[in-house]
C-alpha positions in Angstrom: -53.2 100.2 -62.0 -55.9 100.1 -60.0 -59.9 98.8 -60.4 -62.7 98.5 -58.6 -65.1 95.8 -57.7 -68.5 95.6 -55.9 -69.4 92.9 -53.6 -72.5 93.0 -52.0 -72.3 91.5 -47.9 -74.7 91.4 -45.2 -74.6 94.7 -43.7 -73.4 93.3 -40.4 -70.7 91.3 -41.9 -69.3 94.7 -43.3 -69.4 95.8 -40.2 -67.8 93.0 -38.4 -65.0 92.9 -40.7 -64.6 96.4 -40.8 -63.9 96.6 -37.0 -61.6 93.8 -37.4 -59.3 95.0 -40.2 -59.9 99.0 -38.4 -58.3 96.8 -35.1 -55.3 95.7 -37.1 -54.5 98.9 -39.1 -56.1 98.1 -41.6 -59.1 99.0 -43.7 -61.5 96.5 -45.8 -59.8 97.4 -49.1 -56.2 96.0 -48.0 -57.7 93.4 -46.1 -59.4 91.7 -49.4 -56.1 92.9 -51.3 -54.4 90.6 -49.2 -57.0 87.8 -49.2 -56.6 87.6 -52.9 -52.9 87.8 -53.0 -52.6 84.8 -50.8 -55.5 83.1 -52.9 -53.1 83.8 -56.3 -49.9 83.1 -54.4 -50.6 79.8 -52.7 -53.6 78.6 -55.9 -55.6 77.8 -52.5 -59.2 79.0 -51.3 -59.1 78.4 -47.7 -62.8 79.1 -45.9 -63.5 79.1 -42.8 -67.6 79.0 -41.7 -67.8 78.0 -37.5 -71.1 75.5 -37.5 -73.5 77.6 -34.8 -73.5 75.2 -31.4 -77.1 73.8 -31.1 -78.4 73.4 -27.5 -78.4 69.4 -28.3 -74.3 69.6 -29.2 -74.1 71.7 -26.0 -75.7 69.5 -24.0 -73.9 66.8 -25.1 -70.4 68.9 -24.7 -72.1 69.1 -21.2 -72.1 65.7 -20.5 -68.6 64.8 -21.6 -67.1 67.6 -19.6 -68.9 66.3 -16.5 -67.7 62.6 -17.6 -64.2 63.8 -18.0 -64.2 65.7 -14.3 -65.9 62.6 -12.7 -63.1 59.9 -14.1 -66.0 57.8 -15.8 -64.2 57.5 -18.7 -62.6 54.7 -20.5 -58.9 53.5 -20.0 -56.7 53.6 -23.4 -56.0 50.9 -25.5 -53.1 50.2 -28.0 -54.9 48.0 -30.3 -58.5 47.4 -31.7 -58.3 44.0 -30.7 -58.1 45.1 -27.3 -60.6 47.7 -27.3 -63.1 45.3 -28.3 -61.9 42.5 -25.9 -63.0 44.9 -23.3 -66.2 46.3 -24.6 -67.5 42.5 -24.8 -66.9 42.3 -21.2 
């Protein structure tokens, strides 16, 4: 038996996910099926929300690419002990 349930989305979520599930054969109907199948199967809710990069992370990604290409990076240590040995100096 069948029911049916309103959720209400931001119209360009609907969208996105529309032309994702519409990529993979699917429509939004079987895609949420399946979300809540797993949910009930596995008793988990897994969410996933990507943090938006500001331009300060950017920047900062930035500078330790440019770090990482130049070699002014710092040599790998085993221990703490070490690690701190070496930043005193």
């Amino acid at each position: 038996m069948n029911t049916v349930i309103s959720v209400k989305l931001d119209k360009d979520l609907k969208d996105s996910a529309q032309e994702v599930a519409k990529s993979a054969g699917l429509t939004i109907s079987s895609l949420v099926n399946a979300y809540l199948r797993q949910v009930v199967a596995t008793r988990r809710i897994e969410l996933f929300a990507p943090e938006p990069i500001t331009p300060n992370l950017e920047k900062l990604i930035a500078e330790v690419e440019n770090e990482l290409k130049s070699g002014n990076i710092s040599k790998k240590f085993d221990n703490v002990e070490d690690f701190l040995v070496d930043l005193k100096k």
